[in-house]
C-alpha positions in Angstrom: 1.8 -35.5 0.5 2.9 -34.2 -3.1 4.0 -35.9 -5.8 7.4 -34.6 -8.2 6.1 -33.4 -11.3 6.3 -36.1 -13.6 7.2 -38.4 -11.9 4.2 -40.6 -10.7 4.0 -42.3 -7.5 6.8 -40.7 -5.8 6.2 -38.8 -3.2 7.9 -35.9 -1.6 7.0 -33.5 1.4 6.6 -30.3 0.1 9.1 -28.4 1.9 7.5 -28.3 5.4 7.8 -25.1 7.2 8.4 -22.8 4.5 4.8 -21.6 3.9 4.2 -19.6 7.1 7.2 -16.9 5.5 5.6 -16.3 1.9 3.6 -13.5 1.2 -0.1 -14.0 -1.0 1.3 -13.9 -4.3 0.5 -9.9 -6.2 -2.4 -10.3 -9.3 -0.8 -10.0 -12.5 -2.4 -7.4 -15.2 -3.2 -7.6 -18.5 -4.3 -11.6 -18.3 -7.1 -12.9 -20.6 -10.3 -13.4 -19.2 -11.8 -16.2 -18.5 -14.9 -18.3 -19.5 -16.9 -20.2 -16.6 -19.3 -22.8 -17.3 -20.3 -25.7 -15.1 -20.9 -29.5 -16.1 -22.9 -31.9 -13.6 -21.1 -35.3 -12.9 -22.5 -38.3 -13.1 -19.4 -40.7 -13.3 -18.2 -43.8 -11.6 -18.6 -43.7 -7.4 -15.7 -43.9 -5.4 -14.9 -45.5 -2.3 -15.7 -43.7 1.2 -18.8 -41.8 1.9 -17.7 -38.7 2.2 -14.9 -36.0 2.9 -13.0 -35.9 6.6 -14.7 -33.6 8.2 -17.8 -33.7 6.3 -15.7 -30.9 4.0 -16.4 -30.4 0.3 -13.6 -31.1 -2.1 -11.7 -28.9 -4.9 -9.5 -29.8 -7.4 -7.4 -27.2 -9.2 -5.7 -28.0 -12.7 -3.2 -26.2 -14.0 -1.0 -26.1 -16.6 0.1 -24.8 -20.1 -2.1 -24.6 -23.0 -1.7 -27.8 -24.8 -0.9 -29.8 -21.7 -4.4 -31.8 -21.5 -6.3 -30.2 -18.8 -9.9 -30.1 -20.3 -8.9 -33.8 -20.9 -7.8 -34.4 -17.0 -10.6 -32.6 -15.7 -13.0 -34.9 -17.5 -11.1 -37.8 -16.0 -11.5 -37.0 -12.5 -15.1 -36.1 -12.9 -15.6 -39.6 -14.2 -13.5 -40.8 -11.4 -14.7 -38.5 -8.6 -18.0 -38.0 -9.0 -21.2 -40.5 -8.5 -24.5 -40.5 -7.9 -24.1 -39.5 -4.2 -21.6 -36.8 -4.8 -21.8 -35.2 -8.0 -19.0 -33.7 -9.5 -18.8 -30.5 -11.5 -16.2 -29.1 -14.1 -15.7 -24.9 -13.8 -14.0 -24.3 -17.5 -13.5 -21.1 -19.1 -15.7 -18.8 -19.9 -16.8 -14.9 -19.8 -16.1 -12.9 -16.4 -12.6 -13.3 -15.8 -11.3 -13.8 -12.4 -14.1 -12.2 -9.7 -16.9 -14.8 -11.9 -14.2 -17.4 -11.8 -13.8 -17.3 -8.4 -17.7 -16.5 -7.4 -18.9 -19.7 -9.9 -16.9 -21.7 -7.3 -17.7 -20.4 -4.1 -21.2 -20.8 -5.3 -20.6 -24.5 -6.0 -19.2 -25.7 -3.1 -21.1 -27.6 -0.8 -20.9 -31.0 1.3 -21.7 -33.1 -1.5 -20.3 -31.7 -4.6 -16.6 -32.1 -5.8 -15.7 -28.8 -7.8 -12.9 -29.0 -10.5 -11.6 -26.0 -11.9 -10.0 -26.1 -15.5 -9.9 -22.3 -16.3 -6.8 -19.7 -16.2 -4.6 -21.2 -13.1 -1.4 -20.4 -14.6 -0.8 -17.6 -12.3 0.3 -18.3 -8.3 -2.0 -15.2 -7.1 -5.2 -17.3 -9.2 -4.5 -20.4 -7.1 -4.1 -18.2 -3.9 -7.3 -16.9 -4.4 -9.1 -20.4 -4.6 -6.9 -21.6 -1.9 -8.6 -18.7 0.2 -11.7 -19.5 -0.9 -11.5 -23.1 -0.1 -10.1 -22.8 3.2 -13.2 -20.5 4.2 -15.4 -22.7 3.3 -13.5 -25.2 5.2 -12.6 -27.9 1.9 -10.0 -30.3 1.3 -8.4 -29.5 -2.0 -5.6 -30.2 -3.7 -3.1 -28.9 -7.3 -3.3 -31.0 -10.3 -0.4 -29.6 -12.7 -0.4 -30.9 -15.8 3.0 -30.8 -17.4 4.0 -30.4 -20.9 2.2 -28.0 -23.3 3.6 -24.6 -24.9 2.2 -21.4 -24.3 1.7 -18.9 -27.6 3.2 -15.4 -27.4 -0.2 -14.2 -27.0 -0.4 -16.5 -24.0 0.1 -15.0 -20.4 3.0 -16.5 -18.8 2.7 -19.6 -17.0 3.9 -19.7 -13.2 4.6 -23.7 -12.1 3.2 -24.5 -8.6 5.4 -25.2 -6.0 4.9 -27.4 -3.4 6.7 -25.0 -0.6 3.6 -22.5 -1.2 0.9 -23.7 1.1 -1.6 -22.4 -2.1 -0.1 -25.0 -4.3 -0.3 -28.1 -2.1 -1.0 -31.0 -2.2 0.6 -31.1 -5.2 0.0 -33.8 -7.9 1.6 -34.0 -11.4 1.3 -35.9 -14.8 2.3 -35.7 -17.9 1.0 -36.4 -21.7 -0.5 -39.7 -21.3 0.6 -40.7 -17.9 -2.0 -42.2 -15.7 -3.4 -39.9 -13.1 -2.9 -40.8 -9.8 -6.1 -41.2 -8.4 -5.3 -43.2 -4.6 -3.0 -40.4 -4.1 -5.7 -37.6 -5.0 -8.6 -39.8 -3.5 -6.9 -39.6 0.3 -5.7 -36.0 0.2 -9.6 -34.8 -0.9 -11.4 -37.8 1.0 -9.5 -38.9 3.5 -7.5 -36.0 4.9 -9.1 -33.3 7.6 -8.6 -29.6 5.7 -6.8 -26.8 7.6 -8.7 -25.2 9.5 -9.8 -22.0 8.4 -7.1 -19.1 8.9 -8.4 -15.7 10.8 -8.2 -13.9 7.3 -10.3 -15.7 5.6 -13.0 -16.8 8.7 -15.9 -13.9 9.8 -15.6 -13.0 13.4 -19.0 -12.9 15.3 -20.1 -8.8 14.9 -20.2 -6.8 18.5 -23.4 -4.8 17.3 -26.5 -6.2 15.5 -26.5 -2.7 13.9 -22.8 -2.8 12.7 -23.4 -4.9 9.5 -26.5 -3.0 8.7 -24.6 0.3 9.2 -21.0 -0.9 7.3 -23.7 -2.1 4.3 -25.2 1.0 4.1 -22.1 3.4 4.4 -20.1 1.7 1.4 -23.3 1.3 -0.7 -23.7 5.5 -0.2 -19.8 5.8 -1.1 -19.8 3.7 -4.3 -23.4 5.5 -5.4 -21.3 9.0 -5.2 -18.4 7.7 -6.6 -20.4 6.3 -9.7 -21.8 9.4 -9.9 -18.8 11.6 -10.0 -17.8 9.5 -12.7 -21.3 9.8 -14.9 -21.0 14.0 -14.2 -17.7 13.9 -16.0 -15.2 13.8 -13.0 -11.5 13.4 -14.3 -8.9 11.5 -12.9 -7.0 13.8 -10.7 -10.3 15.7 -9.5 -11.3 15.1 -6.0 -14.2 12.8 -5.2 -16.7 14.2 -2.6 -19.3 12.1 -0.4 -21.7 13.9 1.0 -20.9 14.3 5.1 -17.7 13.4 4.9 -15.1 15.6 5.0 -12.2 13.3 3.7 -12.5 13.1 -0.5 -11.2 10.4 -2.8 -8.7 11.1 -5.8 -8.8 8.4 -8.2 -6.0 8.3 -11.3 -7.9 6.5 -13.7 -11.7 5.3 -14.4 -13.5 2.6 -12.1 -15.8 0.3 -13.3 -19.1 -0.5 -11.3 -17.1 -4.2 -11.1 -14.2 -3.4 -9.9 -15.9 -1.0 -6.9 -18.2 -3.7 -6.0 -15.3 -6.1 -5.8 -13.2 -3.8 -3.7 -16.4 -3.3 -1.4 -17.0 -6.8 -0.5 -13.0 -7.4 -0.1 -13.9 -4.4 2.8 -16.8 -5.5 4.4 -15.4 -9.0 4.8 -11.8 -7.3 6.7 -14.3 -4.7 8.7 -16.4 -7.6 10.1 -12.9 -9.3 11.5 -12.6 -6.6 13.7 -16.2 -5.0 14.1 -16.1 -2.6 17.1 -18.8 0.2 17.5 -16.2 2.7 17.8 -15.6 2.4 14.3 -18.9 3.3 13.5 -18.1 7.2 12.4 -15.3 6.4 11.2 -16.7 3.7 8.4 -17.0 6.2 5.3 -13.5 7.4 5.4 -11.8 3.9 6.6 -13.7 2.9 3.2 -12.6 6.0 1.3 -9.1 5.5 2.2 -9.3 1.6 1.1 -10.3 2.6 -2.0 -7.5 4.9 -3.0 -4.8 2.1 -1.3 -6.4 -0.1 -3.5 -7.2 1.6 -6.8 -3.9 2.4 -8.9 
């Protein structure tokens, strides 16, 4: 169940069968960074012991600037949170979206409720939470927060929809409406959370040694590539790793960041399909994931 932005209390379906033909929304450039720091909850209990499932809930707010989400996210963490199940508040902070996104995996758990209040504006920011709460196996659920206006300086603000399966359940207020908490209590509480899809849940490995070797193959590419880069390697030049005989060609500079972020995207997609077969093959499958991904 959603409920019509702005209009409290009514609720709508959220354009059922839809989901299953969009695409994962594409990252945006050039959006600020974000800040992350975490508050501990110690607000007024709530009814019901725990989440279906024994699932960890997350609440995502989004909205303008000016629209009172710092303000709602303190709300639900009084409302939410208790002494059995504290409740934490992920706001902006330094890091931008790979600490965003790590600060909440990291705070998940079977007791906690995580609220995020930091730089959802964009659909491909709340796919990426969605992801990460549906591997972790978490009800969750979109609190936009209507109202606002964005500066020119601001990056543009994308409005959720309930027909993406990312933004949904979808809940709405605006200015000084009351938030409604029944509605958001059952969809995190009471409701069982999809189960998790086959791209975001690790397949059991075929080969003890397969993890071992995939960890230490991409650990000696990015050690090369950093090093190209500290010799003076230009973009253009080509990228050798020692016995391989396929190179890498990157177009602009890498930061160690970005190349640690891209191996761990790899490792997780190379353990859905582990096969020993692969296993000669891991430096250049890696090499050519690298210059797919780096543009």
């Amino acid at each position: 169940m959603a409920f019509l932005r702005g209009t409290p209390g009514r609720a709508v379906s959220g354009c059922q069968g839809r989901a299953g033909r969009r695409s994962a929304p594409g990252a945006v450039r050039g959006r600020a960074e974000l800040r992350v720091c975490v508050t501990g909850g110690s607000g007024l209990s709530t009814s019901g012991s725990g989440v279906a499932g024994g699932a960890m809930p997350l609440v995502v707010l989004c909205g303008r600037p000016g629209s009172g989400k710092s303000r709602r996210a303190a709300e639900l963490r009084e409302a939410l949170g208790g002494p059995e199940r504290p409740a934490h508040v992920v706001a902006e902070a330094e890091g931008g979206r790979a600490a965003l996104r790590a600060e909440v995996e990291r705070r998940l758990s079977r007791r906690d409720v995580v609220i995020v209040d930091a730089g959802n504006e964009l659909r491909s920011i709340r796919y990426e939470l969605y992801c990460a709460a549906r591997q972790a196996g978490t009800a969750r659920c979109v609190l936009h927060c209507a109202g606002g206006a964005g500066g020119p300086d601001e990056p543009p603000f994308e409005e959720p929809d309930p027909g993406c399966r990312w933004d949904r359940p979808l809940f709405a207020v605006r200015g000084e409406e009351a938030l409604p908490l029944g509605a958001i209590r059952a969809a995190l509480f009471e409701s069982a959370p999809p189960p998790p899809h086959r791209a975001t849940r690790t397949q059991p490995l075929q080969s003890c040694g397969f993890l071992h070797q995939l960890d230490r193959v991409t650990q000696d590419v990015l050690a090369a590539v950093l090093a190209s880069q500290r010799s003076g390697a230009q973009p253009g030049e080509t990228i050798r790793v020692p016995g391989v005989a396929e190179g890498l060609v990157l177009s602009r500079p890498v930061s160690v960041a970005e190349l640690s972020r891209l191996r761990r995207q790899f490792i997780s997609y190379t353990k859905m399909q582990p096969s020993d077969e692969n296993l000669p093959q891991l430096a250049s499958m890696f090499l050519r994931y690298l210059s797919r991904s780096i543009q």
